[in-house]
C-alpha positions in Angstrom: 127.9 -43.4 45.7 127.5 -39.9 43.5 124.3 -39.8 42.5 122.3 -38.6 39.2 123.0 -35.3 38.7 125.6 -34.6 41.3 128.3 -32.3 40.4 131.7 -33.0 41.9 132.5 -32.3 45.6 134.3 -29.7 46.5 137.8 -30.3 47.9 138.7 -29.4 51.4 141.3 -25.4 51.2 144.7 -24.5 53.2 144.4 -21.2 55.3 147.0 -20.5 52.0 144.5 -21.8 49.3 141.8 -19.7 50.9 144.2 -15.7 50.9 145.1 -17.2 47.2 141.5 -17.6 46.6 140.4 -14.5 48.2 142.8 -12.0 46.1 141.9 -13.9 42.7 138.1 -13.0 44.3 138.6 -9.1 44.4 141.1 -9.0 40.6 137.7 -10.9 39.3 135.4 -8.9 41.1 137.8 -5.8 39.7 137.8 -6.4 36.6 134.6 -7.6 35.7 132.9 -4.3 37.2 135.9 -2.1 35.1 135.3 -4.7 31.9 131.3 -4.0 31.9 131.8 -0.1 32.7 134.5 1.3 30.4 134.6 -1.6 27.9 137.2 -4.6 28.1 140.3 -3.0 25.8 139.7 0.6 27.8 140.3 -1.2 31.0 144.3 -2.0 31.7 145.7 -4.3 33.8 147.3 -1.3 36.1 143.6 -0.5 36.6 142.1 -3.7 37.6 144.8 -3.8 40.0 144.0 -0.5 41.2 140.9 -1.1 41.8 141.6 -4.8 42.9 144.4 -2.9 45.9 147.2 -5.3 44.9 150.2 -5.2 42.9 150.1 -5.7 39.2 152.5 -8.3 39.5 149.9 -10.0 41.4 147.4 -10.2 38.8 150.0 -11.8 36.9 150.6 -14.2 39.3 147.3 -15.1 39.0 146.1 -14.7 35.2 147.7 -14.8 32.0 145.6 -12.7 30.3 142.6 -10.5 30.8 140.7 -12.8 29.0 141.2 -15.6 31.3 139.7 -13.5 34.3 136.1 -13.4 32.5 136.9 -17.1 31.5 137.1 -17.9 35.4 134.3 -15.5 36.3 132.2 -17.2 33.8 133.1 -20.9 35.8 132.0 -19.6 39.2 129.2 -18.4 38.2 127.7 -21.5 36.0 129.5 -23.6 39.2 127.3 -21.4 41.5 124.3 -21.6 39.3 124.9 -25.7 39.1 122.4 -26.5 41.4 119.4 -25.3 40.1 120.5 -25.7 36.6 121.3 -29.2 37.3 117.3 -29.4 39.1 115.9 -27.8 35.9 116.8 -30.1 33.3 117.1 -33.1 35.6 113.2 -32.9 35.0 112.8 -33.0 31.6 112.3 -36.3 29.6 115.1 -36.8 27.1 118.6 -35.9 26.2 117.5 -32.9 23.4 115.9 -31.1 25.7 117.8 -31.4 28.6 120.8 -29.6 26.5 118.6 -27.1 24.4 117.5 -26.1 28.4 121.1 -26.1 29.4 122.4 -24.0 26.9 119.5 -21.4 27.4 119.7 -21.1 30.6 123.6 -20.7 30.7 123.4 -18.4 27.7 120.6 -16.0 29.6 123.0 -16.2 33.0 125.8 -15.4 31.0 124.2 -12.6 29.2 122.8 -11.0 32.9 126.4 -10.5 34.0 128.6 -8.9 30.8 128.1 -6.9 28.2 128.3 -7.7 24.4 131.7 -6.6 24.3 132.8 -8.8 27.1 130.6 -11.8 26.4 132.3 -12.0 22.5 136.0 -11.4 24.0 135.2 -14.7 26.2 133.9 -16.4 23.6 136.8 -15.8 21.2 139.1 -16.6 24.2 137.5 -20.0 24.2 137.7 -20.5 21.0 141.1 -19.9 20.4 141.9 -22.1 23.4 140.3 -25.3 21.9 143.5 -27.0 21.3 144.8 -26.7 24.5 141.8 -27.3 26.6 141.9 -31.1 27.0 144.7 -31.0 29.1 144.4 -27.6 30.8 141.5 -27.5 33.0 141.8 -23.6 33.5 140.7 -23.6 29.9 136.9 -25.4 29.8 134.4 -23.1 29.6 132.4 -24.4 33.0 129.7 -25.9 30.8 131.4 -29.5 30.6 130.5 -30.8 33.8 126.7 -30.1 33.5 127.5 -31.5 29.7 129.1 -34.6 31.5 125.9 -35.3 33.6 123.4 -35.0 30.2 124.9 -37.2 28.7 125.7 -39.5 31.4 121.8 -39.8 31.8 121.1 -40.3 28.1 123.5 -42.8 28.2 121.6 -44.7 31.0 118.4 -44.0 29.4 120.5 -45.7 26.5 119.6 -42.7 23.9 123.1 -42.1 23.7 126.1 -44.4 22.8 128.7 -45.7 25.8 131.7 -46.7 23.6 132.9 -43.2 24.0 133.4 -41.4 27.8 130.7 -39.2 28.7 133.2 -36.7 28.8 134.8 -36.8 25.9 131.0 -36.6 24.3 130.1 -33.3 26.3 134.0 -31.8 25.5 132.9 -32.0 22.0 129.9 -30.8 22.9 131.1 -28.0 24.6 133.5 -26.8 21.8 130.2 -26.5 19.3 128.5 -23.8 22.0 131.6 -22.1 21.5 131.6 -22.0 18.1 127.5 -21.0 17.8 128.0 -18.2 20.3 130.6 -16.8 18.0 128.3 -16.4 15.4 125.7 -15.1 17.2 127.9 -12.9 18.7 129.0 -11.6 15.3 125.5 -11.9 13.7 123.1 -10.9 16.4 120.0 -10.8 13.9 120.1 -14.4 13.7 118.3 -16.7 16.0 120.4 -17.9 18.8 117.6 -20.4 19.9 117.3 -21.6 16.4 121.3 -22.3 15.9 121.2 -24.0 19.4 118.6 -25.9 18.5 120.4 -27.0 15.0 123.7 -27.7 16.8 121.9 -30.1 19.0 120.5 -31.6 16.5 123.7 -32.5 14.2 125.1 -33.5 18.0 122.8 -36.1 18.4 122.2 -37.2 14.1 124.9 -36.0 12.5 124.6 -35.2 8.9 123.9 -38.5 7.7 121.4 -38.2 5.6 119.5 -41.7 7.3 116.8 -41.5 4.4 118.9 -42.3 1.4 119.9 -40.8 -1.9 116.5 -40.1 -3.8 
């Protein structure tokens, strides 16, 4: 039985999953490095393959865009990262702070490994994408399975409703981050811990106002 907190198991690679895996490995690694250094429109796609040692068909092959090469470098590293973030907010006591934590923490890895430049081309990637994510996979942004597990926990802690999937909850969830790191990405004076902290908070309440007219 999976217990709380336990991300999904990884399933078992072909020799040809693992030289598929290995190429998309060194375009990402590529690209990344040429994004951060020269600036994400300066860098080509004959470049990253360049610098990659493969064919530009080949990047291709493997992404649609250049923009879906941060998006996957962004998954890996949360993915890698899973484990302790999962440790960190498994300890605290309620649903708030467990995805205030989550959020910071994701925001400073994701802030140690690009730049501004590259950071708001992944954002506006996602955001763009929101339509189509439900049913493309390729598309979540790799916080929806640590947003799955919050509120799977504040739903046995019964702080959060049941009647709707835990996923479904964090997808939502996971499409406001988006949408908050877009503005802070375009207004960098404002607090980002203060509009986390606000999004979490109409997450949880809403906008009803629970008081009353007075």
């Amino acid at each position: 039985m999976q217990k709380r907190g336990d991300l999904i198991e990884p399933v078992k690679k072909t020799r040809t999953d693992k030289k598929k895996e290995e190429t998309r490995k060194k375009i990402i690694s590529a690209a990344i490095d040429l994004f951060n250094r020269q600036g994400f429109d300066k860098t080509t796609v004959e470049q990253i393959a360049w610098e990659a040692d493969v064919a530009k068909g080949t990047v291709f092959n493997h992404f649609s865009a250049k923009e879906a090469i941060v998006l996957e470098y962004v998954q890996t590293a949360l993915r890698d990262a899973g484990p302790e973030i999962i440790k960190k907010i498994g300890k605290l006591a309620d649903t708030r702070s467990r995805i205030t934590e989550m959020f910071h923490l994701s925001q400073e890895l994701l802030k140690s490994r690009l730049n501004d430049d590259v950071a708001k081309k992944y954002m506006t990637y996602l955001v763009q994408a929101i339509p189509d994510t439900p049913g493309k996979q390729e598309l979540r942004s790799g916080y929806v399975d640590f947003l799955t597990e919050i509120i799977k926990m504040g739903q046995e802690d019964g702080e959060i409703r049941d009647d709707i999937p835990a996923e479904t909850l964090a997808t939502y969830l996971d499409w406001n981050n988006a949408l908050v790191m877009m503005a802070w990405l375009a207004y960098p004076e404002m607090s980002l811990n203060a509009m986390v902290n606000r999004m979490t908070d109409l997450f949880l309440n809403g906008a009803l106002n629970r008081e009353g007219r007075k």
